[in-house]
C-alpha positions as a printed Julia matrix, in Angstrom:
69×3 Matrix{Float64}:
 106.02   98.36  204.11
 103.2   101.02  203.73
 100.98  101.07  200.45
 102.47  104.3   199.4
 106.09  102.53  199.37
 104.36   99.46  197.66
 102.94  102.01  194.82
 106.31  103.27  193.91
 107.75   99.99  193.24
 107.89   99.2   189.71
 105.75   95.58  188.02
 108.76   93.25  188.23
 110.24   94.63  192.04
 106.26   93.42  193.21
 106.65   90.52  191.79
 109.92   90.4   193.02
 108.71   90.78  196.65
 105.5    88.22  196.19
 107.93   85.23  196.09
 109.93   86.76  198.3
 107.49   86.77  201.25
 105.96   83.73  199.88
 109.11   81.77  200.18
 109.42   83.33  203.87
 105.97   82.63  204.86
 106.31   79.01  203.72
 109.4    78.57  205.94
 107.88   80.23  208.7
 104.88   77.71  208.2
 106.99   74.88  208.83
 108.81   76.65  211.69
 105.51   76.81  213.33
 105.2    73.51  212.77
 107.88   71.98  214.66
 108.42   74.57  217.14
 106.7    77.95  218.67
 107.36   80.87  216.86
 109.53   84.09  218.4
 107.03   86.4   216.63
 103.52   84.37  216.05
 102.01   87.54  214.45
 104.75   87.57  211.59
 103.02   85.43  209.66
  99.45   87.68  209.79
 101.87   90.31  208.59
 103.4    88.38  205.8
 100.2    87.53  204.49
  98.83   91.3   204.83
 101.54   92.73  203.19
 101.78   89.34  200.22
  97.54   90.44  199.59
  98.49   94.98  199.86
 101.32   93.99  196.9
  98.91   91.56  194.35
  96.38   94.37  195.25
  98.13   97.25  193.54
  99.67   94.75  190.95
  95.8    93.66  189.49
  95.06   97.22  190.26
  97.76   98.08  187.61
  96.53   95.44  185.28
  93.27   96.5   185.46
  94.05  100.48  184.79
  96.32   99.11  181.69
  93.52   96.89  180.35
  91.48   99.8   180.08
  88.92   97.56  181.9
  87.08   98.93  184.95
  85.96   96.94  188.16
């Protein structure tokens, strides 16, 4: 998902997709675990795209508590 698709989603669709790729990357973690992984770089993707989505969420936070960082 690029950052520019991330930015249009709305506060609850982020959060939405957080435990979304949370849940996923927890299963995948215990795929891994027991056997090897189709696509070993999936999980470095789940977590980049789980960190681009809290990013603009706090970013959003941060603009509406008219605090600066």
């Amino acid at each position: 998902m690029k950052i520019d698709e991330i930015r249009d989603l709305s506060d609850a669709e982020l959060e939405e997709r957080i435990r979304e790729l949370k849940q996923e990357r927890f299963r995948l973690g215990f795929r891994s675990a027991t056997m090897e992984l189709e696509n070993p770089s999936l999980m470095r993707t789940l977590r980049r795209e789980i960190a681009q989505l809290k990013t603009v969420l706090h970013e959003r936070q941060m603009a509406g508590s008219g605090v600066e960082s």
